[in-house]
N, C-alpha and C positions, 0 to 999 in steps of 0.2 A: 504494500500500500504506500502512496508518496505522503510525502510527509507535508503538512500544511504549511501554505508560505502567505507570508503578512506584509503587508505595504504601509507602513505609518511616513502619514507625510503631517509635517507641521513646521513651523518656523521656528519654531522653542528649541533651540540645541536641547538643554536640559529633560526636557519633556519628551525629545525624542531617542534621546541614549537611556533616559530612566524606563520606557515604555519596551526598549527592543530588548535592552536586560534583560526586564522583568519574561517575556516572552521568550529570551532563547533559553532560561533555564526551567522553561516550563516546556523545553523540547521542539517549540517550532524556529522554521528558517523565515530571520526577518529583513528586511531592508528597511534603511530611515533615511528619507530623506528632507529637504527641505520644501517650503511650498513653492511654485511656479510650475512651469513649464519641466525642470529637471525630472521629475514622478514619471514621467510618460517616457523617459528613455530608460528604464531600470528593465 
């Protein structure tokens, strides 16, 4: 089974390295990025 993958886009560094932490150690593959235009190239 593949394994769930998360896309947290926000402009909050903080909010966004506290969010993908909290989610890689709860075993899913995350990406963080910031908001714009960049989310749509990941």
């Amino acid at each position: 089974m593949a394994q769930t993958r998360i896309l947290i886009v926000d402009d909050e560094l903080v909010i966004r390295e506290s969010l993908a932490g909290w989610l890689r150690r709860d075993g899913y593959e995350v990406d963080a990025v910031p908001a714009g235009k960049r989310p749509w190239t990941c």
